[in-house]
C-alpha positions as CSV (number, residue, x, y, z in Angstrom):
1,X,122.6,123.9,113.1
2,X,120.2,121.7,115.3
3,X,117.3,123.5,116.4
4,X,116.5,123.9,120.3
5,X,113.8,121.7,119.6
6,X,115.7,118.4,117.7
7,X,118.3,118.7,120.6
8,X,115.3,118.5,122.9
9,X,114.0,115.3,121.6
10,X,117.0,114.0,121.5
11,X,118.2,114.4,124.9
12,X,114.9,112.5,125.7
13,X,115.6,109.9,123.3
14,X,119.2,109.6,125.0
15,X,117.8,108.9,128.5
16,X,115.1,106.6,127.6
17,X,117.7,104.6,126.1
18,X,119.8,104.0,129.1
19,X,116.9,103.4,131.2
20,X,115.7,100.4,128.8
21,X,119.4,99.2,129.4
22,X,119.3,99.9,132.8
23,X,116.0,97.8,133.3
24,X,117.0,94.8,131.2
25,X,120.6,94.3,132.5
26,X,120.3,95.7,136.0
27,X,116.7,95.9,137.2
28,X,116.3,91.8,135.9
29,X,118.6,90.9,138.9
30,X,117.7,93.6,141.2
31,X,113.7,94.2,141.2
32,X,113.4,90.1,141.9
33,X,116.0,90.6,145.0
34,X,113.8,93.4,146.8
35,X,110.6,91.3,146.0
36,X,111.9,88.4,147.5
37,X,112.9,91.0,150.5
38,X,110.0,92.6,151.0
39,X,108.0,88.6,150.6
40,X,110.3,87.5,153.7
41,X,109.3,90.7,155.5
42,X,105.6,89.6,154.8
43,X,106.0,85.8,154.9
44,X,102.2,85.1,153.8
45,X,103.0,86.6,150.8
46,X,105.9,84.3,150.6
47,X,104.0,81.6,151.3
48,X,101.1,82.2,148.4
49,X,104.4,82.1,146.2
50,X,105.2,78.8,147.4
51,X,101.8,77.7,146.6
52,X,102.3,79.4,143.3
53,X,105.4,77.4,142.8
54,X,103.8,74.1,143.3
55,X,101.1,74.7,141.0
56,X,103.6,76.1,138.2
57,X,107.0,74.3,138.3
58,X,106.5,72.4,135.1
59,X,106.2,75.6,133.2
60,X,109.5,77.3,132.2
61,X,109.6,73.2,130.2
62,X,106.3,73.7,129.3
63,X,106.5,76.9,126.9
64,X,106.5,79.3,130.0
65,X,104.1,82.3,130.0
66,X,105.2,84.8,127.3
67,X,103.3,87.4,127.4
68,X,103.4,89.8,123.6
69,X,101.9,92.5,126.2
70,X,105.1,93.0,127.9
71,X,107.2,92.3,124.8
72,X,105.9,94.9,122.9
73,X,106.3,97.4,125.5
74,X,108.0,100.6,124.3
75,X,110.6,100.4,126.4
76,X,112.4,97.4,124.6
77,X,113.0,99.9,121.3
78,X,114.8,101.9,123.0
79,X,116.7,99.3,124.1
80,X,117.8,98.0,120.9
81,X,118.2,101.9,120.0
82,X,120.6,102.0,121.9
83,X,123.6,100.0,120.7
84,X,121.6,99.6,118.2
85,X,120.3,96.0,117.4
86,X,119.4,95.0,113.9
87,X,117.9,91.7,113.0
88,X,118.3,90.4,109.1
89,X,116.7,87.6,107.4
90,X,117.7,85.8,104.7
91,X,114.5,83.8,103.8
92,X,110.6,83.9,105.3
93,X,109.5,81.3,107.1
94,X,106.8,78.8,107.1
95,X,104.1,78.9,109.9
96,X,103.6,75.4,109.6
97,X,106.9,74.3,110.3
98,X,109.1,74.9,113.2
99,X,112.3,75.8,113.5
100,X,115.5,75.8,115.2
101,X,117.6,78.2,115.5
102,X,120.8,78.3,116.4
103,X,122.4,81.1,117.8
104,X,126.1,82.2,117.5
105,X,128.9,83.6,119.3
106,X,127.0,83.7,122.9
107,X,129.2,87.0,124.2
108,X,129.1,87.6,127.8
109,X,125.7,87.9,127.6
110,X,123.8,87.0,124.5
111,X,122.4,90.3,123.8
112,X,121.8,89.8,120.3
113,X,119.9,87.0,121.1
114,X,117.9,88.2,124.0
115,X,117.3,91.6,122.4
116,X,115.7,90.3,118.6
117,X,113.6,87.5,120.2
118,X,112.6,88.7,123.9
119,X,111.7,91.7,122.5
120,X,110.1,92.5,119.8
121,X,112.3,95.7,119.6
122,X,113.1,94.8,116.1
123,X,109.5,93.6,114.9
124,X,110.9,90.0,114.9
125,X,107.1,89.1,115.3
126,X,107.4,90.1,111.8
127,X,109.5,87.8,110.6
128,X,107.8,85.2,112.2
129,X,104.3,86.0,111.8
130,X,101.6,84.2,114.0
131,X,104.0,81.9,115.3
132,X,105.6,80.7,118.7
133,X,108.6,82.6,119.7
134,X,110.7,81.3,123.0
135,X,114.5,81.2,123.6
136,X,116.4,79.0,126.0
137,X,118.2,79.7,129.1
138,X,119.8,77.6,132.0
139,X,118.1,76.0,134.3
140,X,119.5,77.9,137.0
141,X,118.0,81.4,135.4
142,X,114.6,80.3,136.4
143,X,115.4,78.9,139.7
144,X,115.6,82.5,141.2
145,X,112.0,83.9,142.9
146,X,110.5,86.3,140.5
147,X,113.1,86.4,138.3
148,X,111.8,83.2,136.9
149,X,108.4,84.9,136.2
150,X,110.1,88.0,134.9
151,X,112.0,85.6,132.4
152,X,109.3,83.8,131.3
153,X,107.0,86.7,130.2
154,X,109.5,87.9,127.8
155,X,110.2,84.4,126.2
156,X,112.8,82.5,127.7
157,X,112.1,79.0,128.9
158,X,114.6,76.1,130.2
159,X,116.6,74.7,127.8
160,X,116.7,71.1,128.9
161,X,115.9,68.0,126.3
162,X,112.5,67.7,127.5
163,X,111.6,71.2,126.7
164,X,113.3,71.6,123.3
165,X,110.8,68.7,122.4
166,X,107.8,69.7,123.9
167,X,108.3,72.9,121.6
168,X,109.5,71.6,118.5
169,X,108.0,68.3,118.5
170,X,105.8,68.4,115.1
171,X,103.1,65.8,116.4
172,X,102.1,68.3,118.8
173,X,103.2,71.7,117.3
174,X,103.4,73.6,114.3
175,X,105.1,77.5,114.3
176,X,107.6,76.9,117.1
177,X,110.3,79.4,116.8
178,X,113.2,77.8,119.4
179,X,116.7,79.8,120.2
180,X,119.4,78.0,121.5
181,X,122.2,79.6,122.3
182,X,124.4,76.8,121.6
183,X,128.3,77.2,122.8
184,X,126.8,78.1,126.1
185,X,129.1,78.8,129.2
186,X,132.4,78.0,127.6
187,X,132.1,79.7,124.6
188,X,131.6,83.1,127.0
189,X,135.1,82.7,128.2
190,X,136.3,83.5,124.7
191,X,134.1,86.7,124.2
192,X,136.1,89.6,123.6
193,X,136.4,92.5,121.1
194,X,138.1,90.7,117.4
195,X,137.2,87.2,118.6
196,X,135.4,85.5,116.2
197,X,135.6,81.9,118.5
198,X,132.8,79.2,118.8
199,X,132.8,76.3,121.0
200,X,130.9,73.9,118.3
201,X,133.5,71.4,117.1
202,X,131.7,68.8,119.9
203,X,128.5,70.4,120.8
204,X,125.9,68.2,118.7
205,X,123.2,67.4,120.9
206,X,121.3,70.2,118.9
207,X,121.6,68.6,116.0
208,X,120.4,65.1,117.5
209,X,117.4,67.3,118.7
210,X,116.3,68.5,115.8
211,X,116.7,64.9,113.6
212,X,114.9,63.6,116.5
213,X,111.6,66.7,116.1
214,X,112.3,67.4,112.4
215,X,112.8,71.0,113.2
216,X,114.2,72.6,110.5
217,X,117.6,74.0,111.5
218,X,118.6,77.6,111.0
219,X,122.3,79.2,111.5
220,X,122.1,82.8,113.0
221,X,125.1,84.9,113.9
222,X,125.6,88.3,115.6
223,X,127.7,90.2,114.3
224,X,129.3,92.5,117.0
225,X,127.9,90.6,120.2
226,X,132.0,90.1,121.5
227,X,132.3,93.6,120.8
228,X,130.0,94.8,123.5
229,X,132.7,93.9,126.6
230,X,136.1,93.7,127.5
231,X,137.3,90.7,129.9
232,X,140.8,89.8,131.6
233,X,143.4,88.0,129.5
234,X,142.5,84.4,130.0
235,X,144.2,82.3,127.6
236,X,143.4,78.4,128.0
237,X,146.2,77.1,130.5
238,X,146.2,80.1,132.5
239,X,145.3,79.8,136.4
240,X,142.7,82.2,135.7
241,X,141.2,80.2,133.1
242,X,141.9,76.9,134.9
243,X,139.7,78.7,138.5
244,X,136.7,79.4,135.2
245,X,137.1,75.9,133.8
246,X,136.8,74.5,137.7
247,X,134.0,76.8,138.8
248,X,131.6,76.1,135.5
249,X,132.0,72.4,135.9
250,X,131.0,72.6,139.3
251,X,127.7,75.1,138.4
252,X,127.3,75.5,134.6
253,X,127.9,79.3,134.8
254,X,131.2,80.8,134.0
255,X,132.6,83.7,135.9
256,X,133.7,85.9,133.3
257,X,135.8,89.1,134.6
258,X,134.6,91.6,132.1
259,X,133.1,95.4,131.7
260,X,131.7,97.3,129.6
261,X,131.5,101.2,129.3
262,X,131.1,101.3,133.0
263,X,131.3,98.6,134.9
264,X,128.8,96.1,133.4
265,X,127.1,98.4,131.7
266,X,127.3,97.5,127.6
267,X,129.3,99.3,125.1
268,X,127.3,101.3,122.7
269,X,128.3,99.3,119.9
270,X,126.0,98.0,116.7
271,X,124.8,94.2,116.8
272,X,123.8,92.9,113.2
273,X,121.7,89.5,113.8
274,X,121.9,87.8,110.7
275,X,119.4,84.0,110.4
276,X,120.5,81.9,107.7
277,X,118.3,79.7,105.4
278,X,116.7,77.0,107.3
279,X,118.3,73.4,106.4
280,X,115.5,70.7,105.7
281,X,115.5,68.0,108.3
282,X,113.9,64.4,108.1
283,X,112.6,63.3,111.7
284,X,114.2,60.6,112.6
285,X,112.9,59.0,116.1
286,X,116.6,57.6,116.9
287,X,119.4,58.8,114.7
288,X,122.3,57.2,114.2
289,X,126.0,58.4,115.0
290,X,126.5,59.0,111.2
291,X,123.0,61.1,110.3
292,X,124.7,63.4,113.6
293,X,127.6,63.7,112.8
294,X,126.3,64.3,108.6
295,X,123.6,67.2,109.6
296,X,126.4,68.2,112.0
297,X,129.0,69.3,109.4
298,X,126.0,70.3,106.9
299,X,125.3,72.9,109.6
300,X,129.0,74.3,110.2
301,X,129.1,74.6,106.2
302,X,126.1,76.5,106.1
303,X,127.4,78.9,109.5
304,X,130.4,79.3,108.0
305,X,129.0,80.2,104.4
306,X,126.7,82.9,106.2
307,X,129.5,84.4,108.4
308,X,131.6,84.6,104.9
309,X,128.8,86.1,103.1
310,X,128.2,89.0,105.7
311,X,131.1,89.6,107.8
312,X,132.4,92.6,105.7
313,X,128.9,94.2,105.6
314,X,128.9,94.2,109.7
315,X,132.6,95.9,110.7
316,X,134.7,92.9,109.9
317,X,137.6,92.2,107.6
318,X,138.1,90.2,104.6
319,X,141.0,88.0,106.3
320,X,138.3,87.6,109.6
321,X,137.6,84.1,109.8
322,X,135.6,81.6,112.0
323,X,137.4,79.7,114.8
324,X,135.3,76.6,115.6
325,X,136.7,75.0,118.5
């Protein structure tokens, strides 16, 4: 029987759980609202913001301000307790190379992704030893007063052209660790418990980036991301799907109608990160269609071998297969 004391402990470890996941999926959206309230209430305070923002805009394509302070704050193991999150590596990695990685299936909202390399809830410093860890977001993400600052001190930067190769650029850095989260928007529309669907057939500007840097190119998967929501039956054709399509064109953010356990809060459900073995890239200043479209299918062979390889460790079935779209 569990003594009075175990129980105790873990009660505690219960609650501290949900309030890591109540600070990084709630509180990220809400703290930067009533900051921005209470800076219109006391408009100098806005206005030294301002000033801020002038001085500071280049950052979030600059590298941003990641601070390992706030990333190794106790609070982000609990977080990855609580599903749990697991990271896996295949291979070590050189600190004077950077690297690429790209992440698959995006979910609803990437929590495999955000939670191994935001956090260092599972020592992903580790893996990466001494070098330069930062994921990419939308633009839009670090548009929003305060939010933007909060994003940037656990990593996440913009994930335009000209900030994928002020990272990974090998003339002017060594040890850049870049996530990119690569079917994006659309792909999100397909997340869903027993989907295994990427939006990767045409997405290749990746690719071009990293012939263009000569960072090496690494395949990661999460196994379980789709798992962690349910969304509304939106098969492609539908009038529901069709009011998505319309409204992501028009913003770059898709409007997925989904919950979780409660609402939007996750399903406690396990998310295995597995990175693959980095594929050796030549930089190439200005690649041509072929070398693309070559590293292109070299890197959906090596996804789909490392998907193959795992899937049966991490909940899935031996007749589960890829759908690259």
């Amino acid at each position: 029987m569990m003594s009075a004391h175990k129980m105790n402990n873990f009660s505690w470890d219960v609650c501290f759980q949900f309030m890591a996941v109540f600070y990084h999926v709630i509180l990220s959206f809400v703290i930067p609202m009533i900051l921005l309230l209470i800076f219109v209430l006391i408009w100098p305070l806005l206005l030294m913001y301002a000033i801020w923002l002038l001085y500071d805009w280049e950052s979030p394509q600059r590298g941003g301000h990641a601070s390992k302070w706030w990333q190794t704050m106790s609070i982000h193991r609990y977080f990855v307790q609580y599903f749990p999150v697991r990271l896996h590596t295949t291979t070590e990695f050189a600190k004077e190379k950077n690297y690429l990685i790209a992440a698959h299936p995006h979910g609803i909202m990437s929590m495999g992704a955000y939670a191994n390399f935001c956090t260092n809830g599972t020592n992903v410093m580790d893996k990466f030893p001494g070098m330069k860890i930062r994921i990419c977001t939308l633009v839009g993400h670090l548009c929003t007063p305060f939010r933007r600052e909060w994003a940037m001190l656990h990593g996440l930067v913009n994930c335009s052209r000209e900030s994928l190769h002020y990272l990974l650029d090998e003339s002017r850095n060594k040890g850049s660790v870049v996530v990119l989260v690569v079917g994006g928007a659309e792909e999100a529309l397909e997340a869903r418990p027993g989907h295994n669907i990427l939006t990767l057939r045409h997405r290749k500007g990746f690719v071009k980036v990293a012939l263009q840097t000569g960072a090496q190119l690494v395949p990661m998967y999460s196994f379980g991301e789709n798992n962690l929501f349910y969304q509304a039956r939106n098969p492609k054709g539908s009038s529901l799907r069709k009011a998505q399509s319309f409204f992501k064109k028009m913003t770059g953010v898709s409007p997925a109608l989904y919950y979780g356990s409660f609402f939007f809060w996750p399903r406690q459900v396990p998310i295995d990160t597995v990175i693959g073995t980095p594929i050796d890239v030549k930089r190439t200043a200005n690649p041509s269609e072929e070398q693309i479209n070559d590293l292109h299918r070299k890197y959906i062979s090596r996804l789909i071998d490392l998907f193959e390889s795992n899937k049966t460790k991490f909940g899935l079935r031996e007749y589960d297969h890829l759908i690259i779209e």
